[in-house]
Each structure stands twice: as C-alpha cells, then as structure tokens.
N, CA, C and O atoms as a GROMACS GRO file, in nm:
protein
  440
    1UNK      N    1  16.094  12.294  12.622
    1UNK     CA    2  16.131  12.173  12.551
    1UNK      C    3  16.064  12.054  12.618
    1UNK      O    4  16.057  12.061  12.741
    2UNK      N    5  16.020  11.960  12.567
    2UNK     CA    6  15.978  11.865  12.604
    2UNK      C    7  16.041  11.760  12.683
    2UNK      O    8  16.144  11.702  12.649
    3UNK      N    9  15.954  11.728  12.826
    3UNK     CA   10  16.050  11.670  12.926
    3UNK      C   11  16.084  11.758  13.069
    3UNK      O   12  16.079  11.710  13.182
    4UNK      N   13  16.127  11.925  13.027
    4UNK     CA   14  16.156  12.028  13.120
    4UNK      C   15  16.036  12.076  13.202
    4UNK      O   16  15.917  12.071  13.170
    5UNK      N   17  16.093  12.126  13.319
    5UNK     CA   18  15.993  12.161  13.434
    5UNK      C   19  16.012  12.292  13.472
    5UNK      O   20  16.124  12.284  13.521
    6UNK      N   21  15.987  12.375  13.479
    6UNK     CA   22  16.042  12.555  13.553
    6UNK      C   23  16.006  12.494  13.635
    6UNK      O   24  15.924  12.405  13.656
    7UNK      N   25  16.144  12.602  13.729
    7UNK     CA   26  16.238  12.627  13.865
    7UNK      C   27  16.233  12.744  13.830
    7UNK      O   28  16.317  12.791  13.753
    8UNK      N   29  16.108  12.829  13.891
    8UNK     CA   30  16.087  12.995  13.932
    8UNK      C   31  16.238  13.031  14.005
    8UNK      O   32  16.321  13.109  13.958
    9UNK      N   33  16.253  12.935  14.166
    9UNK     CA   34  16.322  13.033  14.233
    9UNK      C   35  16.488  13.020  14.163
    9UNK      O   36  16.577  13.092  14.208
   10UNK      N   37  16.520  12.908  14.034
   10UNK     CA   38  16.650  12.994  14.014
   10UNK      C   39  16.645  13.030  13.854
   10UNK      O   40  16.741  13.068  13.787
   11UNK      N   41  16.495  13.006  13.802
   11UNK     CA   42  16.451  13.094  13.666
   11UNK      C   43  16.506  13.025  13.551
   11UNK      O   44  16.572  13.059  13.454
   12UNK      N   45  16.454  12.912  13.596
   12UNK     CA   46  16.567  12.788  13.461
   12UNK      C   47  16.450  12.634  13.456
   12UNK      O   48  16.369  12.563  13.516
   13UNK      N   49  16.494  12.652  13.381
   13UNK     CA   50  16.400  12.459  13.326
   13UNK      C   51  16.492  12.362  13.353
   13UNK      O   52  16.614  12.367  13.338
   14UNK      N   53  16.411  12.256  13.403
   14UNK     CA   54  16.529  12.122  13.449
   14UNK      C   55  16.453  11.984  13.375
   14UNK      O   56  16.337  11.962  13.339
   15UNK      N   57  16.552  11.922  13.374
   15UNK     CA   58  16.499  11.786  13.308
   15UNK      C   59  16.459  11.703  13.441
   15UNK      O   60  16.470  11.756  13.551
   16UNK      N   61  16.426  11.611  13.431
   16UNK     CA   62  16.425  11.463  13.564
   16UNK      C   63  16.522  11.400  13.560
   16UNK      O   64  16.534  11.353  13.446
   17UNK      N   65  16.644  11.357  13.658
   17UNK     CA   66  16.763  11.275  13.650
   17UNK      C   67  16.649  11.171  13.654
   17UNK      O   68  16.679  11.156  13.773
   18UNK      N   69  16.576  11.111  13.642
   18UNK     CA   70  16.543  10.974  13.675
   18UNK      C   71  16.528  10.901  13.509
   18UNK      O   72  16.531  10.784  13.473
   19UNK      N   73  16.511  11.027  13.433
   19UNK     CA   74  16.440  10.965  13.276
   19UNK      C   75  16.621  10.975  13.240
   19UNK      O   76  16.632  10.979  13.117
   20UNK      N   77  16.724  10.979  13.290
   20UNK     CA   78  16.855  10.999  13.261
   20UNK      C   79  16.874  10.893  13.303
   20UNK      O   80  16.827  10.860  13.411
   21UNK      N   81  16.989  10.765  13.190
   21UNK     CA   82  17.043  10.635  13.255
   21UNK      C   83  17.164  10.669  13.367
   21UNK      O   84  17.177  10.602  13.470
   22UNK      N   85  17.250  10.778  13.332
   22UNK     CA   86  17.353  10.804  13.464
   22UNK      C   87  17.267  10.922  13.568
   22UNK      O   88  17.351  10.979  13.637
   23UNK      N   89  17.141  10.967  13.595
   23UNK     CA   90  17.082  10.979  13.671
   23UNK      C   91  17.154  11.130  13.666
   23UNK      O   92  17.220  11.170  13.762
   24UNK      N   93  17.134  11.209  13.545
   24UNK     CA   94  17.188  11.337  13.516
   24UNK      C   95  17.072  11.436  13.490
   24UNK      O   96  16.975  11.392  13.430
   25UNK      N   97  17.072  11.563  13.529
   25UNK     CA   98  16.969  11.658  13.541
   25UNK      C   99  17.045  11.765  13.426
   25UNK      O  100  17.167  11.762  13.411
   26UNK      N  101  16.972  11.843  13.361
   26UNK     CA  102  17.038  11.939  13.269
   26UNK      C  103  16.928  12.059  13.255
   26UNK      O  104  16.810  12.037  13.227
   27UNK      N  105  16.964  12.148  13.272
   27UNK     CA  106  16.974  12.268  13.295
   27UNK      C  107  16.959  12.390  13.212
   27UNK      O  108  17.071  12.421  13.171
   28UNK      N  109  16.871  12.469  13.172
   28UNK     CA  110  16.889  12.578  13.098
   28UNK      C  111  16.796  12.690  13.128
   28UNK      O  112  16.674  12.694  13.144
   29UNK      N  113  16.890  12.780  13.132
   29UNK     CA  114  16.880  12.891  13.213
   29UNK      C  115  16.761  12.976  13.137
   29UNK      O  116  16.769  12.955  13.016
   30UNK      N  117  16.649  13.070  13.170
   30UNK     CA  118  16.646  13.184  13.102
   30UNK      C  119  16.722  13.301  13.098
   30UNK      O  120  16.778  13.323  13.206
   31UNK      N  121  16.743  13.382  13.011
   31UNK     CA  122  16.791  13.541  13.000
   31UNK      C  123  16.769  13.574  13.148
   31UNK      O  124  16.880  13.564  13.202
   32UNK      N  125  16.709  13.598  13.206
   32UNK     CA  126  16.658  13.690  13.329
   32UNK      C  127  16.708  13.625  13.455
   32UNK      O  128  16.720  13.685  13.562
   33UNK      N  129  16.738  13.487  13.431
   33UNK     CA  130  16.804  13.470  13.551
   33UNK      C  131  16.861  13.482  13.648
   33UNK      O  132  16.977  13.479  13.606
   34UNK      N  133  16.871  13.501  13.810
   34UNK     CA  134  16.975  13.597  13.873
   34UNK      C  135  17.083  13.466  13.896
   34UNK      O  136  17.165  13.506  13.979
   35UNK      N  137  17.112  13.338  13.859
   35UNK     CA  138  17.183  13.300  13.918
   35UNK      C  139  17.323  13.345  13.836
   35UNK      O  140  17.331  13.380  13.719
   36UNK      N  141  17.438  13.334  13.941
   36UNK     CA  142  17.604  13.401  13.836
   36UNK      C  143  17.627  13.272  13.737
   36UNK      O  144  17.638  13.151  13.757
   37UNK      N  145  17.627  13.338  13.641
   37UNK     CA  146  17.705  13.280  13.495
   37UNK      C  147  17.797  13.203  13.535
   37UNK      O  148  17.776  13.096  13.479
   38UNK      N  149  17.907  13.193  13.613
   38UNK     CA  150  17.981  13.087  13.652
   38UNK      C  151  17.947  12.948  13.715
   38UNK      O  152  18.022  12.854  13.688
   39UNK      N  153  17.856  12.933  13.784
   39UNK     CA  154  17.752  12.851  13.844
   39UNK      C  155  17.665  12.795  13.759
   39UNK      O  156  17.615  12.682  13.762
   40UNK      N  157  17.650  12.891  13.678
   40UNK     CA  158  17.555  12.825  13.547
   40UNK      C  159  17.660  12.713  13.504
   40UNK      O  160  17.677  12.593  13.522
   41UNK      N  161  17.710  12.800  13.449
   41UNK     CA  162  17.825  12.672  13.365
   41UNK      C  163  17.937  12.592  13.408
   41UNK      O  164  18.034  12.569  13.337
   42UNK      N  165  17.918  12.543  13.548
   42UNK     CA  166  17.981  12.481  13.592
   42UNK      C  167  17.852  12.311  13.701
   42UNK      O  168  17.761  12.311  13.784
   43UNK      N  169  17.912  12.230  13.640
   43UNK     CA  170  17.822  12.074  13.675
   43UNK      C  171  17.818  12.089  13.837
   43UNK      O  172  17.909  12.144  13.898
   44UNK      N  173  17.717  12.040  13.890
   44UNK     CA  174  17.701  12.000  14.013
   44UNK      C  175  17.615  11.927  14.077
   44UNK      O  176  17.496  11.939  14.048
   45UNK      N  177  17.662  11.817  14.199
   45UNK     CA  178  17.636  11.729  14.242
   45UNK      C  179  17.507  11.750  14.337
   45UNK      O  180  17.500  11.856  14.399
   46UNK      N  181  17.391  11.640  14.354
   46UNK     CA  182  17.252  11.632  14.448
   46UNK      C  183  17.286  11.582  14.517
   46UNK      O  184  17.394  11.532  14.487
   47UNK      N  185  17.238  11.551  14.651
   47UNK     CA  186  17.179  11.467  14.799
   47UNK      C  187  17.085  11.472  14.765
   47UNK      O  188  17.046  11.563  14.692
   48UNK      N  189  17.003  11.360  14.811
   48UNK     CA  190  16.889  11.353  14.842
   48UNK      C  191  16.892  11.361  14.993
   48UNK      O  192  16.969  11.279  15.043
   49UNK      N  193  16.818  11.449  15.088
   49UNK     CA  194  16.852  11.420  15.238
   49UNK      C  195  16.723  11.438  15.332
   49UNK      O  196  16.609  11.468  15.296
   50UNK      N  197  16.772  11.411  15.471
   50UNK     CA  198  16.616  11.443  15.553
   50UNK      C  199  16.638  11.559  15.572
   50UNK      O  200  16.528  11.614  15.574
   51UNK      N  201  16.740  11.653  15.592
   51UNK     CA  202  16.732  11.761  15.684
   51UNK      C  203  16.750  11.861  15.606
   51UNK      O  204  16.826  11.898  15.695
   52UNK      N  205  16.757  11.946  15.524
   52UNK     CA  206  16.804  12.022  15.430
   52UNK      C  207  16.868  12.150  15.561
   52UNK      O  208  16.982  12.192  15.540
   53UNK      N  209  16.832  12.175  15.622
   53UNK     CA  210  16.888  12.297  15.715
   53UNK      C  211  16.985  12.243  15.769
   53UNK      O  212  17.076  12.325  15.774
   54UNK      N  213  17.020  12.125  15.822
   54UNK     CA  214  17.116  12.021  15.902
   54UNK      C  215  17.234  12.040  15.787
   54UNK      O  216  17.341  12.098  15.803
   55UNK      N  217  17.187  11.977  15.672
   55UNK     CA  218  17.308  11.965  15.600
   55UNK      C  219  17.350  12.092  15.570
   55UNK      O  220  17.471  12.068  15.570
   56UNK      N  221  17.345  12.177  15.550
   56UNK     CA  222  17.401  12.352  15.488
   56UNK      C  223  17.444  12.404  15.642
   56UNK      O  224  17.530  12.491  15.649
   57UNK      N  225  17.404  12.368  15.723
   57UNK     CA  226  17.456  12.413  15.828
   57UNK      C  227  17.623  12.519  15.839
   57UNK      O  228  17.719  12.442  15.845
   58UNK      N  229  17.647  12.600  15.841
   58UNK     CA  230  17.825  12.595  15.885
   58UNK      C  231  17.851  12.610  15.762
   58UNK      O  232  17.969  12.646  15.766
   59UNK      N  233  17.810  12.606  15.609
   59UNK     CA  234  17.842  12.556  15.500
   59UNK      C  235  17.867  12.713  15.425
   59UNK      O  236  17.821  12.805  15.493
   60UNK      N  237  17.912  12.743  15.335
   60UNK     CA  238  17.912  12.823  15.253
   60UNK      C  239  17.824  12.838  15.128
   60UNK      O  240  17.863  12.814  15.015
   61UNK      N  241  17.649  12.897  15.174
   61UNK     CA  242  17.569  12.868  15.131
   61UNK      C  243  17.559  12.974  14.982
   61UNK      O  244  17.560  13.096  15.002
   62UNK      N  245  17.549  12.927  14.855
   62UNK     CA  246  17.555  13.025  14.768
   62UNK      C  247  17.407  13.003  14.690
   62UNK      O  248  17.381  13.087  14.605
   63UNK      N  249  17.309  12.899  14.713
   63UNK     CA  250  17.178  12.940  14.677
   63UNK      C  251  17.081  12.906  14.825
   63UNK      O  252  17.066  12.801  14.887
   64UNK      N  253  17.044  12.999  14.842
   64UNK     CA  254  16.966  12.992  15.027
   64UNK      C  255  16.867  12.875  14.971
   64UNK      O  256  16.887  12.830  14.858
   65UNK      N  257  16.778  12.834  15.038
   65UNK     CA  258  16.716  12.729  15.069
   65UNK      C  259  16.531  12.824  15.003
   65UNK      O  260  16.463  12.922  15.032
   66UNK      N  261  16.531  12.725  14.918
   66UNK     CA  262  16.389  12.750  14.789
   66UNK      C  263  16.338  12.617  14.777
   66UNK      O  264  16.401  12.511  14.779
   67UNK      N  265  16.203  12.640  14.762
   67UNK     CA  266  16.105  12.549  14.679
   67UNK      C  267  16.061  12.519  14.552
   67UNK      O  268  15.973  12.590  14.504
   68UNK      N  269  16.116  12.406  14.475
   68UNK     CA  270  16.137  12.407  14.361
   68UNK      C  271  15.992  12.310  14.343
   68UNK      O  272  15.950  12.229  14.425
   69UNK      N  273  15.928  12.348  14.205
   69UNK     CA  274  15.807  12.284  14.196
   69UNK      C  275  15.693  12.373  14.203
   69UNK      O  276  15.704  12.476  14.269
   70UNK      N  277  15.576  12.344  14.139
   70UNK     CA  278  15.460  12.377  14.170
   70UNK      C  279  15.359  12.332  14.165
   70UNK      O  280  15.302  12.339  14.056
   71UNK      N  281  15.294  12.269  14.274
   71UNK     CA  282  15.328  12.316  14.378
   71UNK      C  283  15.451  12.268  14.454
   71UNK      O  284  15.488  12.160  14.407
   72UNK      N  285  15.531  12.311  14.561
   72UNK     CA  286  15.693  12.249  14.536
   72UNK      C  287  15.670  12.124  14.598
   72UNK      O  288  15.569  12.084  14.656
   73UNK      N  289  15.770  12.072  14.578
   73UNK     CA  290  15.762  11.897  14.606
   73UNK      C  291  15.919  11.873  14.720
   73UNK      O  292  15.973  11.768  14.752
   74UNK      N  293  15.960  12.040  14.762
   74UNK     CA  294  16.041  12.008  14.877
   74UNK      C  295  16.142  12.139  14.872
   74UNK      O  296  16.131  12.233  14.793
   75UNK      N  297  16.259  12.121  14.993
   75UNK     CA  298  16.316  12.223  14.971
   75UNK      C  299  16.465  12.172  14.950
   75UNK      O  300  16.516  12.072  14.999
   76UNK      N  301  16.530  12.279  14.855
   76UNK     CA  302  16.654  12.249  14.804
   76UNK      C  303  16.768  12.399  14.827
   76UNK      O  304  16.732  12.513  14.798
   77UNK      N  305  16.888  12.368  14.876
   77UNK     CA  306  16.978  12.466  14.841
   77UNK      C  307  17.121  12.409  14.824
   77UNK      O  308  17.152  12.293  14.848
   78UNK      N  309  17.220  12.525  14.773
   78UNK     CA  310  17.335  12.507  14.729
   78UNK      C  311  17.490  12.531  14.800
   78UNK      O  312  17.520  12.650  14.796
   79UNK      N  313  17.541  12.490  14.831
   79UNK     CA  314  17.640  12.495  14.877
   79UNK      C  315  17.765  12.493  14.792
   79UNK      O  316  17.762  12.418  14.694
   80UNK      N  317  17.881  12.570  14.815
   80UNK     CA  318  17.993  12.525  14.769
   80UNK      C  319  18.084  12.447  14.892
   80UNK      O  320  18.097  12.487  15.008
   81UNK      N  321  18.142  12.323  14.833
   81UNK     CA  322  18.234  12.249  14.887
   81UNK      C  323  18.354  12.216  14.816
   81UNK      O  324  18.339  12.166  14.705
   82UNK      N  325  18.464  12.233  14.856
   82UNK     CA  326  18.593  12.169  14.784
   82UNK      C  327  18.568  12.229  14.662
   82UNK      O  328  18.591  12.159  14.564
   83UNK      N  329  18.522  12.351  14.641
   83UNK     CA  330  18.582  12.403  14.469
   83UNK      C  331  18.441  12.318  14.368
   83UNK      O  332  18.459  12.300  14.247
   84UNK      N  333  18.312  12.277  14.434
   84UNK     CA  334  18.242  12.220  14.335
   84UNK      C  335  18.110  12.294  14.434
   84UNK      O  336  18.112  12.335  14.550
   85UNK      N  337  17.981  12.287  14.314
   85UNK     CA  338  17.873  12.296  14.407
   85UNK      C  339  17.777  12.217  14.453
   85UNK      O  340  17.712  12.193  14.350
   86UNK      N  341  17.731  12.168  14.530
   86UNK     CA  342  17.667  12.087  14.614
   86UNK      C  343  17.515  12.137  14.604
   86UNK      O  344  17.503  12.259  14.614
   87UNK      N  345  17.420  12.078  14.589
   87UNK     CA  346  17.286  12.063  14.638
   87UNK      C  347  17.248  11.965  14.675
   87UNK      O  348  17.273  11.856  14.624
   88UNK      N  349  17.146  11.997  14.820
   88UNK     CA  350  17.078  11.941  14.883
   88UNK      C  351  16.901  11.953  14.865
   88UNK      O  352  16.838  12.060  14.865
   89UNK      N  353  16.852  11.839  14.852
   89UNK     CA  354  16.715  11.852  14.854
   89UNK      C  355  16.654  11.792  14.941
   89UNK      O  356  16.698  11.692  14.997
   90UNK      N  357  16.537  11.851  14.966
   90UNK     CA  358  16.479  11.772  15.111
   90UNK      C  359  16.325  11.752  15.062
   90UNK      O  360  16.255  11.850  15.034
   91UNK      N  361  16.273  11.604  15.053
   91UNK     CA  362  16.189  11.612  14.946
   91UNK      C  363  16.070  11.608  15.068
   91UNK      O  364  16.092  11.547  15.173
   92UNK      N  365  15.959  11.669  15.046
   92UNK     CA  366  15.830  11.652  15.119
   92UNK      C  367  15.735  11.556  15.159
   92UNK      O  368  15.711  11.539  15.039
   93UNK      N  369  15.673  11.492  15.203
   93UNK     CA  370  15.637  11.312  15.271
   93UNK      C  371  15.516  11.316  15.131
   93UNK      O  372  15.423  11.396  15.119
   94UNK      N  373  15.553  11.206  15.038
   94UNK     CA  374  15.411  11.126  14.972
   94UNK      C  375  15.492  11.238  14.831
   94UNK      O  376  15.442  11.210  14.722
   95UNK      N  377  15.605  11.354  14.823
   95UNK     CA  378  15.629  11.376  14.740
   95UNK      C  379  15.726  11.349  14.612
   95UNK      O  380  15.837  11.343  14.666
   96UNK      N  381  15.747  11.330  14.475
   96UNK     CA  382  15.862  11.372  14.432
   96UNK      C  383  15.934  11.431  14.318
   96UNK      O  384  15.857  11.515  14.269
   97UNK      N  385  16.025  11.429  14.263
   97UNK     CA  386  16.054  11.516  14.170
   97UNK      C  387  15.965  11.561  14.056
   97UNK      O  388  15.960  11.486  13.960
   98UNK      N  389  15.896  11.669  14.052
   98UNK     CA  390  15.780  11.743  14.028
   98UNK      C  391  15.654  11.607  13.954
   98UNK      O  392  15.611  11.581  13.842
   99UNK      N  393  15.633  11.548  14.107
   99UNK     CA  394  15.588  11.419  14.089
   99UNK      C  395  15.523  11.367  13.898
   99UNK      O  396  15.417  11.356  13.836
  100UNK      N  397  15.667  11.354  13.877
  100UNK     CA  398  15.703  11.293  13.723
  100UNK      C  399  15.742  11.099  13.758
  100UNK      O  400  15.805  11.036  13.843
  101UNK      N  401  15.672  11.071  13.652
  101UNK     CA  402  15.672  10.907  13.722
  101UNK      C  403  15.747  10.889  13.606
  101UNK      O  404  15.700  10.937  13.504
  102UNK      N  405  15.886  10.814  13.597
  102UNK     CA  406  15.952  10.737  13.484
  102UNK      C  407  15.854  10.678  13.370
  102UNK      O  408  15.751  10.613  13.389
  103UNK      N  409  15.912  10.717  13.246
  103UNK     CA  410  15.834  10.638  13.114
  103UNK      C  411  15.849  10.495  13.133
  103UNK      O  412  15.921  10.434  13.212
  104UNK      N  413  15.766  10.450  13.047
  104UNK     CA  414  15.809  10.299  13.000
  104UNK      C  415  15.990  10.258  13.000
  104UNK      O  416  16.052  10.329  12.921
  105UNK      N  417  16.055  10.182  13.058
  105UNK     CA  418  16.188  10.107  13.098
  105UNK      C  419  16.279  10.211  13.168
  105UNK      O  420  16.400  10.192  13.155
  106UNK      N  421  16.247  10.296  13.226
  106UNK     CA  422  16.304  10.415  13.304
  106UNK      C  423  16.285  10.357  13.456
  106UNK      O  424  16.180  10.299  13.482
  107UNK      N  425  16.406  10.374  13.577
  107UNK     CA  426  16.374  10.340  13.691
  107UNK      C  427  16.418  10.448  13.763
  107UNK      O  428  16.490  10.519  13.694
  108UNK      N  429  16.401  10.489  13.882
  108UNK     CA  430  16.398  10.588  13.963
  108UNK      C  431  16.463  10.499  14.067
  108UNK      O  432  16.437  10.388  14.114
  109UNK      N  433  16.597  10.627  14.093
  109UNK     CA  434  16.643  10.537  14.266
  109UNK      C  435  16.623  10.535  14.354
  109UNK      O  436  16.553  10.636  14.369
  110UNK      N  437  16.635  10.471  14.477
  110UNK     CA  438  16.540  10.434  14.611
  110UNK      C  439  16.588  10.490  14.652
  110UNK      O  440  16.567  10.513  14.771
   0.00000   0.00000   0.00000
C-alpha cells in the first residue's frame, strides 16, 4: 500500500509515525509472519533511545533486538512492561526512519 515500508525481521509493512498528526505507526502483518497473533493485535508504545541493549536490559524481552530497514537505519526490540508492549529503537548516526523525509506540511519530532 502506498506509504508502507517492509520489516523482514517481524514480516509486516509499517507506515512512518511522522506522516501521522498523533505520531502513530500502523501495522500489517503478512500471512507468514512469526510474530503471536496477540501482539499483533494489541497497540504499542516507541522510545526513541541511545542504548537499545541498556534499555531491554533485565526486561522481559519478547522481540530480541533486529534491524529494521534496508538497508537498516538502526536497531529495535520489544519488551513487555506493565501488561503493554514496549519498543525501543536505537537509530544509527546520519540515520532515520527508513530515511523517509515528511511530505509537504508534515513535521517530524526532534
């Protein structure tokens, strides 16, 4: 669909939260996907961070740490916290979200 990017390592197309006014990413899976159906269909929250290994640390990691992009533009994984799931991304120096630049009146956050 127009707009979407494949994400090999969790086998799904993503939009850009940045072309989103509440800065929302959406998601759709292929058939073949290994991620669990419950995770699919349940919303979850980004970091943007420096450390991606720092933050998952100790954590209850339910997607290990992948490179999303191609070529990837950083590394990201998932955590569950408090009953929701958490991702962290750790974006790469001079990189960013599958370096997609906002359309015309679209802004990207600092």
């Amino acid at each position: 669909m127009p707009g979407e990017s494949w994400v090999d390592g969790s086998r799904c197309w993503v939009t850009n939260p940045a072309h989103h006014p509440q800065q929302i990413e959406f998601l759709r899976y292929a058939d073949h996907t290994t991620i669990d159906s419950a995770f699919r269909q349940a919303p979850h929250i980004c970091y943007v961070v420096d450390d991606v290994d720092a933050e998952i640390s100790g954590k209850e990691v339910v997607i290990p740490v992948f490179e999303p992009g191609e070529p990837p533009f950083g590394r990201a994984a998932f955590t569950m916290e408090d009953g929701i799931a958490i991702e962290y991304l750790q974006l790469y120096p001079g990189r960013a979200w599958f370096d997609d630049e906002p359309t015309k009146g679209e802004t990207r956050n600092g």
